[in-house]
HTML snippet that shows the backbone in 3Dmol.js (N, CA, C, O; Angstrom):
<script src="https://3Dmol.org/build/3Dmol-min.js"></script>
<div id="view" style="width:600px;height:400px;position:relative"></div>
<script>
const pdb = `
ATOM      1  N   UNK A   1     -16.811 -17.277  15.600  1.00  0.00           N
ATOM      2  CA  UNK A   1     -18.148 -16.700  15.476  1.00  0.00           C
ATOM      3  C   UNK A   1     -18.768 -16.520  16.853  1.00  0.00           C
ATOM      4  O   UNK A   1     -19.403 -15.474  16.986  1.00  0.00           O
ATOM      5  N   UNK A   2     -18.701 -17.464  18.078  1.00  0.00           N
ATOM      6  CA  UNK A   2     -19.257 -17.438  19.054  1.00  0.00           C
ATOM      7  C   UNK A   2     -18.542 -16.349  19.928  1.00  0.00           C
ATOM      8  O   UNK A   2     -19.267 -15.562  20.537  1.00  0.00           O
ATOM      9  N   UNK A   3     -17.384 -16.255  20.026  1.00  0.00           N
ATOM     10  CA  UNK A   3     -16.122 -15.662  20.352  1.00  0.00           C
ATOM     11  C   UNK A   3     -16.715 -13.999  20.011  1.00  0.00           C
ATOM     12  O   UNK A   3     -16.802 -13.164  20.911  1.00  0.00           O
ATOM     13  N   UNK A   4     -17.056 -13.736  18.710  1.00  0.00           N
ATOM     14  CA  UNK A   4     -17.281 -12.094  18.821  1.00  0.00           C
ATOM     15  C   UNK A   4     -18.624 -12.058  19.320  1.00  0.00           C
ATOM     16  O   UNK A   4     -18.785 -11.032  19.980  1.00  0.00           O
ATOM     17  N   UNK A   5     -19.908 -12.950  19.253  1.00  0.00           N
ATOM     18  CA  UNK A   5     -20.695 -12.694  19.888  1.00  0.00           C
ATOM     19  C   UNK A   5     -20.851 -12.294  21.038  1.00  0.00           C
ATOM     20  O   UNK A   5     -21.879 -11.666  21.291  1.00  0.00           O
ATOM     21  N   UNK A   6     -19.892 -12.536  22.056  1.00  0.00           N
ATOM     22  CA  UNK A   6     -19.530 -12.637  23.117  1.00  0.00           C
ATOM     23  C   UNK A   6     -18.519 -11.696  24.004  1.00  0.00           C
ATOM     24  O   UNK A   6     -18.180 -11.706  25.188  1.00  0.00           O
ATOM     25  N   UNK A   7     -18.132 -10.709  22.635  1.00  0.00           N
ATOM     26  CA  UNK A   7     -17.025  -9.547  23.015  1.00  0.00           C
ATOM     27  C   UNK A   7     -17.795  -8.925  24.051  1.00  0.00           C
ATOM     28  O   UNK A   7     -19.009  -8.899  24.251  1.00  0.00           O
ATOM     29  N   UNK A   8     -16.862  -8.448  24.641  1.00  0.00           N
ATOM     30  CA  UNK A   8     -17.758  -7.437  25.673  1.00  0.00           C
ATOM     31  C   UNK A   8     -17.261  -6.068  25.152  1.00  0.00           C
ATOM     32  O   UNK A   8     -16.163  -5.995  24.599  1.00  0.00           O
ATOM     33  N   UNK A   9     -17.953  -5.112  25.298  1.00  0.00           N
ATOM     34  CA  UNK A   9     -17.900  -3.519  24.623  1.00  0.00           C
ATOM     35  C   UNK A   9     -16.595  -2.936  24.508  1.00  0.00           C
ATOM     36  O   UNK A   9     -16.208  -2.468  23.437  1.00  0.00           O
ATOM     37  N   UNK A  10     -15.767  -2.937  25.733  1.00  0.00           N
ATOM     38  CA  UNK A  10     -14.511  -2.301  25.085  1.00  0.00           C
ATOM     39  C   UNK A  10     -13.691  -2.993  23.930  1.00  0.00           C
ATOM     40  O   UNK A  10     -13.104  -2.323  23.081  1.00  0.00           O
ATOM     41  N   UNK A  11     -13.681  -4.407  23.944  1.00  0.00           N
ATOM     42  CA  UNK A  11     -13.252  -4.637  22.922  1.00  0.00           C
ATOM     43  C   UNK A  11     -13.962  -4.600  21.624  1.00  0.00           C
ATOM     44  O   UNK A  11     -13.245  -5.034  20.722  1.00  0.00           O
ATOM     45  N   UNK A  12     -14.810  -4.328  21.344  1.00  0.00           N
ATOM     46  CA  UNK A  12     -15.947  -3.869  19.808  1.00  0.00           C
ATOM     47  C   UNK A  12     -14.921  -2.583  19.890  1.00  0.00           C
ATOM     48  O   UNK A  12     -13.955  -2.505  19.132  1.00  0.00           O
ATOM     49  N   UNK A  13     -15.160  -1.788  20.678  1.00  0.00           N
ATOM     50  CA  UNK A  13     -14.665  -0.548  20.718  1.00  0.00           C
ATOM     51  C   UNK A  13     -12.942   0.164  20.511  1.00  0.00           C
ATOM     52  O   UNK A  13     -12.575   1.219  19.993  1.00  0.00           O
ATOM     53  N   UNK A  14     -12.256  -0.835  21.100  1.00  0.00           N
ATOM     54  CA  UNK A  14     -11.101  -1.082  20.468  1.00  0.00           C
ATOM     55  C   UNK A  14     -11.152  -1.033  19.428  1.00  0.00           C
ATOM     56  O   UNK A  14     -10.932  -0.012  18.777  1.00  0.00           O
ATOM     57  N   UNK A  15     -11.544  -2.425  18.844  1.00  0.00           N
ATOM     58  CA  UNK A  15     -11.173  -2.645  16.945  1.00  0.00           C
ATOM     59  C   UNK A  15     -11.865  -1.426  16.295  1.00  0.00           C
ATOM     60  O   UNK A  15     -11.117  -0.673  15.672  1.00  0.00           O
ATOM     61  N   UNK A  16     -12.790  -1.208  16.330  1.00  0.00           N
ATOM     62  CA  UNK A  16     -13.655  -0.552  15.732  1.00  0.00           C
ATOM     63  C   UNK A  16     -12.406   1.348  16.056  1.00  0.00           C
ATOM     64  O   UNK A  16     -12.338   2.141  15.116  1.00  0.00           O
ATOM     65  N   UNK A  17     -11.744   1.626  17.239  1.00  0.00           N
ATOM     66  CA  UNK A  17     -10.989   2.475  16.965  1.00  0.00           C
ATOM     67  C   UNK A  17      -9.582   2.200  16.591  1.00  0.00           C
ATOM     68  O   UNK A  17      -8.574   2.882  16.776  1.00  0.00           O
ATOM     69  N   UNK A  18      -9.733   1.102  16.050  1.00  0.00           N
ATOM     70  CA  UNK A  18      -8.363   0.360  15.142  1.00  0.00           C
ATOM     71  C   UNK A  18      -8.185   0.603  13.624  1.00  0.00           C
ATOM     72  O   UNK A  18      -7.255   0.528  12.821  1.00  0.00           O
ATOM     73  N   UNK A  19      -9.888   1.025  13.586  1.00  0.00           N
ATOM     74  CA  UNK A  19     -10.751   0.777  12.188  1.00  0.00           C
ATOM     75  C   UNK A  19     -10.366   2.570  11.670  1.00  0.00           C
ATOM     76  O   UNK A  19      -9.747   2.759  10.622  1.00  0.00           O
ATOM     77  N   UNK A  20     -10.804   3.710  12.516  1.00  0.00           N
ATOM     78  CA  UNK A  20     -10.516   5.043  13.077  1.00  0.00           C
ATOM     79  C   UNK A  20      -8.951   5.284  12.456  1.00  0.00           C
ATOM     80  O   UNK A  20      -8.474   6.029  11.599  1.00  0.00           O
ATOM     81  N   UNK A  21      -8.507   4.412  13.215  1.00  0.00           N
ATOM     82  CA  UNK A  21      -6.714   4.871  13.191  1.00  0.00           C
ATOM     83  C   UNK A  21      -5.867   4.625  11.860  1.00  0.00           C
ATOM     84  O   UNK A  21      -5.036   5.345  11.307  1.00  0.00           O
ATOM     85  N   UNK A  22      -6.331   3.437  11.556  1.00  0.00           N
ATOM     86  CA  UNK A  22      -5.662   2.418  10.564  1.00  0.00           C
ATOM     87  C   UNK A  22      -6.094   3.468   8.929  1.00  0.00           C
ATOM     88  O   UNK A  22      -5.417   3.441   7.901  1.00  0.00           O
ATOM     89  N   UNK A  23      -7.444   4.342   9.154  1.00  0.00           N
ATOM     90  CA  UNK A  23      -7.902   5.215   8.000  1.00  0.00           C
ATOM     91  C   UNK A  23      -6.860   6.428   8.201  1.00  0.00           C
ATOM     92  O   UNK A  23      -5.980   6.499   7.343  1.00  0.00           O
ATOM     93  N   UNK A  24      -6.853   7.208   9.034  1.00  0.00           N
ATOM     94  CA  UNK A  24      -6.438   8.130   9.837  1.00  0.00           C
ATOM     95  C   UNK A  24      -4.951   8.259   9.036  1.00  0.00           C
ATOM     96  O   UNK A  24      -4.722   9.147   8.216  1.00  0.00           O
ATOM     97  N   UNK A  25      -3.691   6.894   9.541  1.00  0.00           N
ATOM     98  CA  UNK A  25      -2.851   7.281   9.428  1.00  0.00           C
ATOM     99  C   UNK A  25      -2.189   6.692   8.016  1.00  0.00           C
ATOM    100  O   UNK A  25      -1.045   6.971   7.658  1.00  0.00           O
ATOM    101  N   UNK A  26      -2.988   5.935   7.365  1.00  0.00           N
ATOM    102  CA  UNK A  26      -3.025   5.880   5.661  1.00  0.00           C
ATOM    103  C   UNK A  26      -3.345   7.267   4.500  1.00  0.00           C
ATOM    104  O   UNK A  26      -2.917   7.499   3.370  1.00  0.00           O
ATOM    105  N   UNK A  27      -4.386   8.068   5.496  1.00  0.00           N
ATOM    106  CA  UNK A  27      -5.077   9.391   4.956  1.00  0.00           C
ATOM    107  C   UNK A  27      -4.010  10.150   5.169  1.00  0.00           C
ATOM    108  O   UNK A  27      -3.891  11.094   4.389  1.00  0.00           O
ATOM    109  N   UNK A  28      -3.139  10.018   6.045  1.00  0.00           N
ATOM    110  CA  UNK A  28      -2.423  10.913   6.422  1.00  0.00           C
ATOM    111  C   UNK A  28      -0.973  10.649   4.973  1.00  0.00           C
ATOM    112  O   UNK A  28      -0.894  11.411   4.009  1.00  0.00           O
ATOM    113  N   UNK A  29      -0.223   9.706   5.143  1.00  0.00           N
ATOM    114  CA  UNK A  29       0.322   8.997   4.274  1.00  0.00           C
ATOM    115  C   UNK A  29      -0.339   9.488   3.014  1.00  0.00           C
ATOM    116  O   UNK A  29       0.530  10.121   2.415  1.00  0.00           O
ATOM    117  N   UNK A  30      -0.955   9.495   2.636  1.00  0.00           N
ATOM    118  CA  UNK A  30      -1.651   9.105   1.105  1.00  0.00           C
ATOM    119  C   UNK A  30      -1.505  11.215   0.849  1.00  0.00           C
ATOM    120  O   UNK A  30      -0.987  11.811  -0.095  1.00  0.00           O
ATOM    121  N   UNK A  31      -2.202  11.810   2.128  1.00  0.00           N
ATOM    122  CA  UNK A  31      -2.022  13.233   1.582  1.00  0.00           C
ATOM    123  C   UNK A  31      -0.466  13.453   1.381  1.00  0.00           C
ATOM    124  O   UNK A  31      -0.129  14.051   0.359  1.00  0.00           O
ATOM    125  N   UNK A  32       0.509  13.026   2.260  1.00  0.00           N
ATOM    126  CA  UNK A  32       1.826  13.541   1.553  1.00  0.00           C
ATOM    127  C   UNK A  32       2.399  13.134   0.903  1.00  0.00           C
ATOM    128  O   UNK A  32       3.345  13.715   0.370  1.00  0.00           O
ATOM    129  N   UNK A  33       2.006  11.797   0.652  1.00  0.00           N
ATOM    130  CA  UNK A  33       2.820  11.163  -0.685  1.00  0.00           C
ATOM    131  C   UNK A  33       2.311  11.953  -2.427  1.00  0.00           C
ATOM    132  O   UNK A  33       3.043  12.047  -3.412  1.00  0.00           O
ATOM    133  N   UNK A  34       1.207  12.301  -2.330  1.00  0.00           N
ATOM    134  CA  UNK A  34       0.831  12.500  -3.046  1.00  0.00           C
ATOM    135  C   UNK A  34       0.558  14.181  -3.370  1.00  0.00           C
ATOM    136  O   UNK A  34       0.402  14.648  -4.499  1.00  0.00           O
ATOM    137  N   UNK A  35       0.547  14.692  -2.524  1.00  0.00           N
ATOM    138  CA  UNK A  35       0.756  16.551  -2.327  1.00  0.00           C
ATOM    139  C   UNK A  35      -0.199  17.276  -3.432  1.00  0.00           C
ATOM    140  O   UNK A  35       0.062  18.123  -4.286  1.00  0.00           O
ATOM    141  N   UNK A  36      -1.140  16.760  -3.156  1.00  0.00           N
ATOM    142  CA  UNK A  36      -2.017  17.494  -4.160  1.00  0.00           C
ATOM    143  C   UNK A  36      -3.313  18.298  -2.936  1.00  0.00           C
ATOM    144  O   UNK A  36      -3.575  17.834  -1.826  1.00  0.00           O
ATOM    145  N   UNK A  37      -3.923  19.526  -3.526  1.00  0.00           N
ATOM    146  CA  UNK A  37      -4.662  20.341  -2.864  1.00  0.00           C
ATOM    147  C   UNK A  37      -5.913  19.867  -2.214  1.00  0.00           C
ATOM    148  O   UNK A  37      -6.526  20.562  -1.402  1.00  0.00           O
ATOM    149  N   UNK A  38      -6.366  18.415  -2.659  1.00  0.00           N
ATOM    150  CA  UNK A  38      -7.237  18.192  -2.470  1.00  0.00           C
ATOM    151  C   UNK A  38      -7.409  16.880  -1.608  1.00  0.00           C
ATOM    152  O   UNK A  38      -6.400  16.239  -1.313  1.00  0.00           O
ATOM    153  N   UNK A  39      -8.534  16.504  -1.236  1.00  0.00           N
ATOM    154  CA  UNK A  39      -8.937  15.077   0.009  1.00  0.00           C
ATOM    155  C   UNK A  39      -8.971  13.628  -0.807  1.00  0.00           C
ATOM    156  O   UNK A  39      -8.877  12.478  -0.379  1.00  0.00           O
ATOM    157  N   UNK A  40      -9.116  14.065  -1.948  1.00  0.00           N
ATOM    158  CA  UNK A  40      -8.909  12.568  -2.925  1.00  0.00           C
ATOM    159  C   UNK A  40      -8.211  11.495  -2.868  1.00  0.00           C
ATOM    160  O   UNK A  40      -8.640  10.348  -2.991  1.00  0.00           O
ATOM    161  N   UNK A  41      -6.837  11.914  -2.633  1.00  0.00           N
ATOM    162  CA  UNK A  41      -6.175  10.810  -2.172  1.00  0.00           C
ATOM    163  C   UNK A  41      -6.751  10.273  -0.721  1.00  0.00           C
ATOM    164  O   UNK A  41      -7.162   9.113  -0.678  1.00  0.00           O
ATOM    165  N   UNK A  42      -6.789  11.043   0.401  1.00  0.00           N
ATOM    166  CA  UNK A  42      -6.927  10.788   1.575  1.00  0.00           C
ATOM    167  C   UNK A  42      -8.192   9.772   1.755  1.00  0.00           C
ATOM    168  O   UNK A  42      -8.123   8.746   2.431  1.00  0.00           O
ATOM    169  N   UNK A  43      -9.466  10.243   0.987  1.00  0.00           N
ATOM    170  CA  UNK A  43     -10.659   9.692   1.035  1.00  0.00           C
ATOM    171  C   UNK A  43     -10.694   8.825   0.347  1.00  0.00           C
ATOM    172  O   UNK A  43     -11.600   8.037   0.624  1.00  0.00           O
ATOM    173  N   UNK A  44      -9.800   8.436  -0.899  1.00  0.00           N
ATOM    174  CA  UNK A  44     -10.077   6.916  -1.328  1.00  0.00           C
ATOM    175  C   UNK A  44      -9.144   6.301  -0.485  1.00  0.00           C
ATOM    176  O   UNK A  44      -9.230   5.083  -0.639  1.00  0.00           O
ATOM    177  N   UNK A  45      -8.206   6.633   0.420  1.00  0.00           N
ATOM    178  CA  UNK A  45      -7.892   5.076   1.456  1.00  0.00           C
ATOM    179  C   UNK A  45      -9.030   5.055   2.150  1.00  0.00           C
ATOM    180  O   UNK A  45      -9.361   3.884   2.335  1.00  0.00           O
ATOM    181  N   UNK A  46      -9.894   5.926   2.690  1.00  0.00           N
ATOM    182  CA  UNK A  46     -10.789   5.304   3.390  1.00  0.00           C
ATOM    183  C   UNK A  46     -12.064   4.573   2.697  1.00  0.00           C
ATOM    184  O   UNK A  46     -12.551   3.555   3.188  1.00  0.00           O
ATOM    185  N   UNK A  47     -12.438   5.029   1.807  1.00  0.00           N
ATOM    186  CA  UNK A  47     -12.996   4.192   0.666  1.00  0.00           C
ATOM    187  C   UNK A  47     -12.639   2.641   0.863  1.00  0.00           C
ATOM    188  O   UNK A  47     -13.305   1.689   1.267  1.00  0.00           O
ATOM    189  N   UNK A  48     -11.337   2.771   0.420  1.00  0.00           N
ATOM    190  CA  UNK A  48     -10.720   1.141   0.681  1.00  0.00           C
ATOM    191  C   UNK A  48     -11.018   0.698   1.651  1.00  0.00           C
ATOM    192  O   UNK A  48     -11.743  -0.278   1.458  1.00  0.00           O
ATOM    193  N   UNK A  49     -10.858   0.881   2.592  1.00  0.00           N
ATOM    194  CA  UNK A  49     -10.546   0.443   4.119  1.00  0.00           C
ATOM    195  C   UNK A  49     -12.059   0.339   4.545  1.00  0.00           C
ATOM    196  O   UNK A  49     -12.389  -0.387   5.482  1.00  0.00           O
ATOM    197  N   UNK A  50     -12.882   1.015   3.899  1.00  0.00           N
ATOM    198  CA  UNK A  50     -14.666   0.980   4.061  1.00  0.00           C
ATOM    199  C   UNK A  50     -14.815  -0.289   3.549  1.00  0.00           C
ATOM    200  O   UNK A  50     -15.355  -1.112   4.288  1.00  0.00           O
ATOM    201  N   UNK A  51     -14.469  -0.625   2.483  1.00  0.00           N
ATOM    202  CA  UNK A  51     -14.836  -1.959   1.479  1.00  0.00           C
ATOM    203  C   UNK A  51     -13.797  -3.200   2.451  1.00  0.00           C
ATOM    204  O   UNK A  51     -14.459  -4.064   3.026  1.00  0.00           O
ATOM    205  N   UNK A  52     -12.944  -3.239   2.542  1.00  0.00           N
ATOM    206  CA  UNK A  52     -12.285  -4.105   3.261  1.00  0.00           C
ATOM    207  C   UNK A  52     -13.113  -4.307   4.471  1.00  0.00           C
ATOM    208  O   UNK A  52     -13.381  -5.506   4.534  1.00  0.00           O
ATOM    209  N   UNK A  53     -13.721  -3.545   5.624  1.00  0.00           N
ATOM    210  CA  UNK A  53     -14.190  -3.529   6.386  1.00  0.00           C
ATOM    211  C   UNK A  53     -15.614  -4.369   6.454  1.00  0.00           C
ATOM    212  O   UNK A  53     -15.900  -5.377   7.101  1.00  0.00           O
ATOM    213  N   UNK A  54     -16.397  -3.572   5.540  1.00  0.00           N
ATOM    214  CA  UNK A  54     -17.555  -4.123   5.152  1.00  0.00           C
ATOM    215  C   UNK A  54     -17.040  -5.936   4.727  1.00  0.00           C
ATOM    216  O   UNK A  54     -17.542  -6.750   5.502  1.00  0.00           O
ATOM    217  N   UNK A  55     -16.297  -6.439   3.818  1.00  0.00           N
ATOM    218  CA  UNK A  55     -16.031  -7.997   3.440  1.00  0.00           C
ATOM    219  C   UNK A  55     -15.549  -8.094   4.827  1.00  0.00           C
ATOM    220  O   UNK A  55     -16.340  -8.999   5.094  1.00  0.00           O
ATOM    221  N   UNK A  56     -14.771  -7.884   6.191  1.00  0.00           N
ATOM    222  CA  UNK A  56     -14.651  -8.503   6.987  1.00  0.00           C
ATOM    223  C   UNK A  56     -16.270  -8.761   7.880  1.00  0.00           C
ATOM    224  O   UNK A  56     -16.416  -9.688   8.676  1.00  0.00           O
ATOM    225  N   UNK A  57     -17.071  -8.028   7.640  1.00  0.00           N
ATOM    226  CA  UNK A  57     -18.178  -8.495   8.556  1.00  0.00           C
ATOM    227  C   UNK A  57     -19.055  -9.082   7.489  1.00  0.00           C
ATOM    228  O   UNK A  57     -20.197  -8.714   7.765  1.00  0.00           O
ATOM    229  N   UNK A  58     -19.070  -9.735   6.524  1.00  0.00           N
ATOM    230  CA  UNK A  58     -19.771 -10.513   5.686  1.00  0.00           C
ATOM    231  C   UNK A  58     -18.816 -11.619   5.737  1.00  0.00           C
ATOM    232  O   UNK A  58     -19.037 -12.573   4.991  1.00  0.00           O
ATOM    233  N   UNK A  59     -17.869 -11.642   6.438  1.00  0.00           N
ATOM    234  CA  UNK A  59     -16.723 -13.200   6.508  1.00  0.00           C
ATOM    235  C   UNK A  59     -17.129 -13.683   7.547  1.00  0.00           C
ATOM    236  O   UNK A  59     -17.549 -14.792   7.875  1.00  0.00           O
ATOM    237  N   UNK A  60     -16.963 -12.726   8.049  1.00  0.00           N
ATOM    238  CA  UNK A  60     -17.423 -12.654  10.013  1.00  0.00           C
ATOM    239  C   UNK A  60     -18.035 -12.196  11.145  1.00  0.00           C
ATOM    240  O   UNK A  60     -17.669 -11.433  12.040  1.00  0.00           O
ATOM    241  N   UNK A  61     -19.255 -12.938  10.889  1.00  0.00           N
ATOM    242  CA  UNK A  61     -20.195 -12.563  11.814  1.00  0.00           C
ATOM    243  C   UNK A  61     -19.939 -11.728  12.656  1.00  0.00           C
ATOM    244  O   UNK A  61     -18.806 -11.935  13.091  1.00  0.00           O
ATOM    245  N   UNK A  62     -20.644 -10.467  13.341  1.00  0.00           N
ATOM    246  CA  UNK A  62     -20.039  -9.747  14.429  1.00  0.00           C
ATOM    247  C   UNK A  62     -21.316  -9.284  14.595  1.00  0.00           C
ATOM    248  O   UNK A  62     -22.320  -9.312  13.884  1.00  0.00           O
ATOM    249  N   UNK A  63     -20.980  -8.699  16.070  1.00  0.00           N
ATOM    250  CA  UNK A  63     -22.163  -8.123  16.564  1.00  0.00           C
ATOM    251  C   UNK A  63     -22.773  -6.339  15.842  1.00  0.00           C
ATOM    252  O   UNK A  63     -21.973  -5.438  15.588  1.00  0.00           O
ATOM    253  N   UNK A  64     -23.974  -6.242  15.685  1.00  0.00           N
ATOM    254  CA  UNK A  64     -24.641  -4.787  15.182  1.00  0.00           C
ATOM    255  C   UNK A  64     -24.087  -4.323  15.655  1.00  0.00           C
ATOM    256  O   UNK A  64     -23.216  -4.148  14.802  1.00  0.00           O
ATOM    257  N   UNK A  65     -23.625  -3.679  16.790  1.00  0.00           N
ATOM    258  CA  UNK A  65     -22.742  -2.473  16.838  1.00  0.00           C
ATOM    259  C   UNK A  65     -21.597  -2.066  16.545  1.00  0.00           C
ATOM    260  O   UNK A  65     -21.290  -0.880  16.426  1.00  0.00           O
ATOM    261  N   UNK A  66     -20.751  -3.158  16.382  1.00  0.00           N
ATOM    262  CA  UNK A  66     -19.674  -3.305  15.973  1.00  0.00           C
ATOM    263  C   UNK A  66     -19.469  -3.012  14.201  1.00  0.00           C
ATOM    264  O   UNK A  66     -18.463  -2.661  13.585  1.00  0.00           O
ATOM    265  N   UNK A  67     -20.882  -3.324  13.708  1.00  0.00           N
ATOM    266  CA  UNK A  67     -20.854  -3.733  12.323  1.00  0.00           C
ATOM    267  C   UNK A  67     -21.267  -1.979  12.247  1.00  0.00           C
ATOM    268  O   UNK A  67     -20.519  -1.228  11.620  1.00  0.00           O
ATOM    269  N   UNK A  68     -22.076  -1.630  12.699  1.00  0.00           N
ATOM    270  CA  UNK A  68     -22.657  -0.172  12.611  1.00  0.00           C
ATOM    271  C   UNK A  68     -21.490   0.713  12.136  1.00  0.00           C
ATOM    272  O   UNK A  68     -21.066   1.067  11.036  1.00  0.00           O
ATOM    273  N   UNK A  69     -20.993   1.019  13.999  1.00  0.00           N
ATOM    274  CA  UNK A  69     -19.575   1.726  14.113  1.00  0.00           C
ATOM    275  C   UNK A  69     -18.361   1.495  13.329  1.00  0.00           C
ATOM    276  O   UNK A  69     -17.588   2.411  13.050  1.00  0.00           O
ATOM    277  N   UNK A  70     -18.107  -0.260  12.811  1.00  0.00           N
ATOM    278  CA  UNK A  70     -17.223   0.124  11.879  1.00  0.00           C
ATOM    279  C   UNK A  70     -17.642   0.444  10.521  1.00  0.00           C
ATOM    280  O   UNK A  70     -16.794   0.578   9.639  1.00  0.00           O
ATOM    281  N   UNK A  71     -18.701   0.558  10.321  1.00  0.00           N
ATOM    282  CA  UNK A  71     -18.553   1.017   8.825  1.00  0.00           C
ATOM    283  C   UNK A  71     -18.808   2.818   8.624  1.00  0.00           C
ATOM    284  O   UNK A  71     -18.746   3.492   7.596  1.00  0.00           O
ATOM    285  N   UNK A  72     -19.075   3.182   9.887  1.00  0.00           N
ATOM    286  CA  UNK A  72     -18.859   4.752  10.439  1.00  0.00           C
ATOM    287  C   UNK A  72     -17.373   5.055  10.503  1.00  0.00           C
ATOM    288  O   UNK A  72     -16.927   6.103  10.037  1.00  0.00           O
ATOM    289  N   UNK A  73     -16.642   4.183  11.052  1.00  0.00           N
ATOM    290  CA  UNK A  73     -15.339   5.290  10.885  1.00  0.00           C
ATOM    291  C   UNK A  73     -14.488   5.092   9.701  1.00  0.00           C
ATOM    292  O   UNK A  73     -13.681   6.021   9.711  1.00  0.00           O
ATOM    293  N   UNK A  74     -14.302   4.420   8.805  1.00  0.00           N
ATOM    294  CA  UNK A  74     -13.206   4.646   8.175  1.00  0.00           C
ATOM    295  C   UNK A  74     -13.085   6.162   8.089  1.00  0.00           C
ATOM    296  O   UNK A  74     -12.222   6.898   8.567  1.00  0.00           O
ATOM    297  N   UNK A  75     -14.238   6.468   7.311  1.00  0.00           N
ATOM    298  CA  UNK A  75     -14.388   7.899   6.613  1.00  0.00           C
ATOM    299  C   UNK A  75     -13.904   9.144   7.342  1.00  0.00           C
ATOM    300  O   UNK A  75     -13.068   9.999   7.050  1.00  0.00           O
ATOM    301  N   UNK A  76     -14.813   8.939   8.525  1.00  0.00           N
ATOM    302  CA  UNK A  76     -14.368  10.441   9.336  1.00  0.00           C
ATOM    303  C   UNK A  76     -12.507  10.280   9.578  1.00  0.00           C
ATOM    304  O   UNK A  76     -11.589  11.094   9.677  1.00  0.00           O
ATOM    305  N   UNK A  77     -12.592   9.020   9.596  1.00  0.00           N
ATOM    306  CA  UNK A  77     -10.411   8.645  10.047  1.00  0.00           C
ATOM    307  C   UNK A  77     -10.015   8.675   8.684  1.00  0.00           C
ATOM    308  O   UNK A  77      -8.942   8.283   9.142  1.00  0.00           O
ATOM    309  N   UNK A  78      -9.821   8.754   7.455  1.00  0.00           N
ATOM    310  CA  UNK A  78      -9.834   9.885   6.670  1.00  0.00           C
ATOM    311  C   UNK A  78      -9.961  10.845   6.196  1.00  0.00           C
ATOM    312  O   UNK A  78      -9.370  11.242   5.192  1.00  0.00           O
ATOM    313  N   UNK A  79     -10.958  11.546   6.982  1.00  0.00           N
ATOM    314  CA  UNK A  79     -11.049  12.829   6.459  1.00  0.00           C
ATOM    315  C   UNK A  79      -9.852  13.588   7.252  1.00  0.00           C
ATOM    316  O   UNK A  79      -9.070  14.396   6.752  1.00  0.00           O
ATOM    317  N   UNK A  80      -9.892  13.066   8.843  1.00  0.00           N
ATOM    318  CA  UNK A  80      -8.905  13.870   9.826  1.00  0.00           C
ATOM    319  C   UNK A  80      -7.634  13.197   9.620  1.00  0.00           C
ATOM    320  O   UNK A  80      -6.734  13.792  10.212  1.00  0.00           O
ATOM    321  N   UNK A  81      -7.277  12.258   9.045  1.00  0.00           N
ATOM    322  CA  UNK A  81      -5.884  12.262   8.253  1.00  0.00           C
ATOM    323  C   UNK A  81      -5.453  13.076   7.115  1.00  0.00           C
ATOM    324  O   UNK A  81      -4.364  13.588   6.857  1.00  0.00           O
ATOM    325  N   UNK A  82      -6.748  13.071   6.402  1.00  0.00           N
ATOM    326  CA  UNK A  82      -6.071  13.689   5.113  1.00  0.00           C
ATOM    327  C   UNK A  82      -5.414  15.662   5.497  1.00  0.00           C
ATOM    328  O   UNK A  82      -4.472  16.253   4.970  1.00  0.00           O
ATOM    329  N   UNK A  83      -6.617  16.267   6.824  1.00  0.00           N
ATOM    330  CA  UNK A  83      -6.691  17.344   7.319  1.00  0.00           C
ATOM    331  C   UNK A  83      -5.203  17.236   8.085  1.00  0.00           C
ATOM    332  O   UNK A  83      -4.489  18.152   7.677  1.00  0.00           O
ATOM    333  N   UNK A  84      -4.698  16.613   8.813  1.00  0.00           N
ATOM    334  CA  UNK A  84      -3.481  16.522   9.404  1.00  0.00           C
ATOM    335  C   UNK A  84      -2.156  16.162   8.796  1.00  0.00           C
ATOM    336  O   UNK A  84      -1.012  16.193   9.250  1.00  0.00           O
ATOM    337  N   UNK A  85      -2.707  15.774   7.507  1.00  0.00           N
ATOM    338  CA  UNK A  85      -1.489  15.774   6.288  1.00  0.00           C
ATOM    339  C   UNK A  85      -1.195  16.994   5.704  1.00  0.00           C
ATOM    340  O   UNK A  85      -0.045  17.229   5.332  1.00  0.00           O
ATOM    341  N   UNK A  86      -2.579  18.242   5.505  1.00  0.00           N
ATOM    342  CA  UNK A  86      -2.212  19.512   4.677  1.00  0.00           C
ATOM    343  C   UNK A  86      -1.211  19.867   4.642  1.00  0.00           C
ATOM    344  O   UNK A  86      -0.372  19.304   5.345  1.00  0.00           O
ATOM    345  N   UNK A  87      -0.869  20.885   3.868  1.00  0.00           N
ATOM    346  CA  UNK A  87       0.845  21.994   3.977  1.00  0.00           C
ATOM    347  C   UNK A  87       0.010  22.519   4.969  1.00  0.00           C
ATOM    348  O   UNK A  87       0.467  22.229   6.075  1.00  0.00           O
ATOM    349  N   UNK A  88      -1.314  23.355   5.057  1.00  0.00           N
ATOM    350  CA  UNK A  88      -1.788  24.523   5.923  1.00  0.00           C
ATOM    351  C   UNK A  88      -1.348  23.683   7.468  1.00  0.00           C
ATOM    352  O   UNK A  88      -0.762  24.501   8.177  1.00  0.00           O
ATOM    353  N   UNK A  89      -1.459  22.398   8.124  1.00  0.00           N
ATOM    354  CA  UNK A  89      -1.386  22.077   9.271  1.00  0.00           C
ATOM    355  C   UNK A  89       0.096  21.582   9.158  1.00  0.00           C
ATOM    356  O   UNK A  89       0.420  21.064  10.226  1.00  0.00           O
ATOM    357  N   UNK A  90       0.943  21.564   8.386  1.00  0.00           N
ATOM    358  CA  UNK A  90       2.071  20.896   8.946  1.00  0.00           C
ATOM    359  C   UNK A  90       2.934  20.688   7.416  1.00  0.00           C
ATOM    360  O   UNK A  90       4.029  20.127   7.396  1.00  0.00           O
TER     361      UNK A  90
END
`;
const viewer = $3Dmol.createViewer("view");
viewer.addModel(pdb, "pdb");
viewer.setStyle({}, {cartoon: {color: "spectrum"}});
viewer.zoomTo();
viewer.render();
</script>
């Protein structure tokens, strides 16, 4: 607890683009496993990964910005996974 109080910014910023990636390349996964026209699959991993996220900062104290920013990216790191999974991009 004292330990994240104490992060200094790049590391918030790290995890928090750990948080980005970890949506990203599940969204990505989830659009081709599943090959359907639409972001549904892609956006409920980040869904998940929103809710997982959120119970890690109700376990563990962390600093507001950290808590802010991660509950900002899952989503957008699903949406640009699920977009980099299409047939149209690849």
């Amino acid at each position: 607890e004292a330990a994240m109080a104490q992060a200094p910014l790049s590391a918030i910023l790290v995890m928090v683009g750990g948080y980005f990636v970890a949506a990203m390349g599940g969204a990505y996964v989830a659009r081709k496993i599943v090959r359907m026209p639409t972001m549904r699959p892609s956006l409920a991993v980040g869904v998940l990964l929103l809710a997982a996220t959120i119970a890690n900062f109700v376990m563990i104290p962390s600093p507001m910005i950290m808590v802010v920013l991660g509950v900002l990216a899952p989503i957008p790191g699903a949406w640009v996974g699920g977009k980099l999974g299409s047939e149209k991009t690849g």
